[in-house]
C-alpha positions as CSV (number, residue, x, y, z in Angstrom):
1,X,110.8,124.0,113.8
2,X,110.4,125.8,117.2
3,X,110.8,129.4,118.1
4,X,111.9,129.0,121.7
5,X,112.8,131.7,124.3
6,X,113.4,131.0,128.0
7,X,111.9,127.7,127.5
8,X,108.1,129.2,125.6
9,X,107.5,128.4,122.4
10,X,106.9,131.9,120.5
11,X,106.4,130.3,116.7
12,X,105.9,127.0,115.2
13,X,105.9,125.4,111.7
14,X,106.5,122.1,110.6
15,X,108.7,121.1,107.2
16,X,107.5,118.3,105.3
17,X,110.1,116.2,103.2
18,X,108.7,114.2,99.7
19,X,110.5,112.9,96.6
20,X,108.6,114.0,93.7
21,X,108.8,112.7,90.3
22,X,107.9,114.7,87.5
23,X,108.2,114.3,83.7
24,X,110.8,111.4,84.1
25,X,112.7,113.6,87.0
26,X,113.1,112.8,90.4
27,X,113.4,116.0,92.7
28,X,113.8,116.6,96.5
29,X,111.0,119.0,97.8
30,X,110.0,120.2,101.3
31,X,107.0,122.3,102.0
32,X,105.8,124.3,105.1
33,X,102.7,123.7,107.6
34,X,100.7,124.9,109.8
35,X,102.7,128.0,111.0
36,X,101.6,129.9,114.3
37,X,102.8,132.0,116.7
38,X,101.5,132.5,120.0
39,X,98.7,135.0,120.2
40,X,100.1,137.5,122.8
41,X,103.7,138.1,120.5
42,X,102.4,138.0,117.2
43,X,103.3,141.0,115.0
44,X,107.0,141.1,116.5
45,X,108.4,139.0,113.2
46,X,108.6,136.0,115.0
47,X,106.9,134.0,112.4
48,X,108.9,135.6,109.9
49,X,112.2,134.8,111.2
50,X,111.2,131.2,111.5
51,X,110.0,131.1,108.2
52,X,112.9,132.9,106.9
53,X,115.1,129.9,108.7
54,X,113.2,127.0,107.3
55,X,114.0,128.7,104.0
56,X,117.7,128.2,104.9
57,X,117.4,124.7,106.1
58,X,115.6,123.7,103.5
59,X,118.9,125.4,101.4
60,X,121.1,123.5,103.5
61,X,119.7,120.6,102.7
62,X,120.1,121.1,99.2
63,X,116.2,120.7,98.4
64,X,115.3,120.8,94.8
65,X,112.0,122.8,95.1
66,X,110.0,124.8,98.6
67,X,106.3,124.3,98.3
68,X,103.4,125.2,100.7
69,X,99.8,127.1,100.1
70,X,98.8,130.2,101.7
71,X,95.7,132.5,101.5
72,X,97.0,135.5,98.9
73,X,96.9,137.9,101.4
74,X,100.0,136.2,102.9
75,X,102.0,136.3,99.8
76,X,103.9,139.7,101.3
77,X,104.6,138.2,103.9
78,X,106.0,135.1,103.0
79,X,108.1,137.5,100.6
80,X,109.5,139.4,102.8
81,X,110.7,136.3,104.8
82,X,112.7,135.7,101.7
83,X,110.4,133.4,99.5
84,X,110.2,134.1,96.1
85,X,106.8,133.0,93.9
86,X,107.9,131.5,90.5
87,X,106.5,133.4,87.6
88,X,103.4,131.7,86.5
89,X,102.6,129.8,89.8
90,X,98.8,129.2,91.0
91,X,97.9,130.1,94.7
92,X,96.0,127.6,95.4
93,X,95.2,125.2,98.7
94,X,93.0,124.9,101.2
95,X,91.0,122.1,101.9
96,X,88.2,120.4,99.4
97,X,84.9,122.3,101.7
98,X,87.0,125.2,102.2
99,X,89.7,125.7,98.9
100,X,91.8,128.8,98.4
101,X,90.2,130.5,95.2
102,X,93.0,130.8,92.5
């Protein structure tokens, strides 16, 4: 997804699409990446209106489960772009020199 005005790209993020099976139950998922927005505009809430529009697309397209990783101070503001963390979830990602700590 693309955060576009008068043709320069503001924010970014990419939604990845997987069928999961779990305990004997198949379930769509999506999950977001590698979100930036451009240096120069960043704390305007650019990056939180696109990621408060993948939410809905990801709604639209009737998605089972939202996934994606981010470093716990982000958790606020993921939130406030309308994502909710289950009760009981780890924060965890990264990548296997660098992981998140849970």
């Amino acid at each position: 997804m693309l955060l576009v005005d008068g043709g320069r790209v503001l924010a970014a993020l990419d939604i990845l699409f997987k069928e999961i099976e779990h305990a004997g139950q198949r379930d769509a998922a999506g999950g977001l990446s590698t979100m930036v927005t451009r240096r120069e505009v960043r704390g305007l809430g650019h990056g939180r209106r696109l990621a408060a529009a993948a939410k809905e697309l990801m709604i639209a397209r009737n998605l089972d489960l939202g996934l994606f990783t981010c470093d716990r101070p982000l958790q606020a503001f993921y939130e406030s772009a309308g994502w909710h963390l289950l009760p009981g979830t780890a924060l965890i990602g990264g990548t296997p020199r660098a992981p998140f700590p849970q």
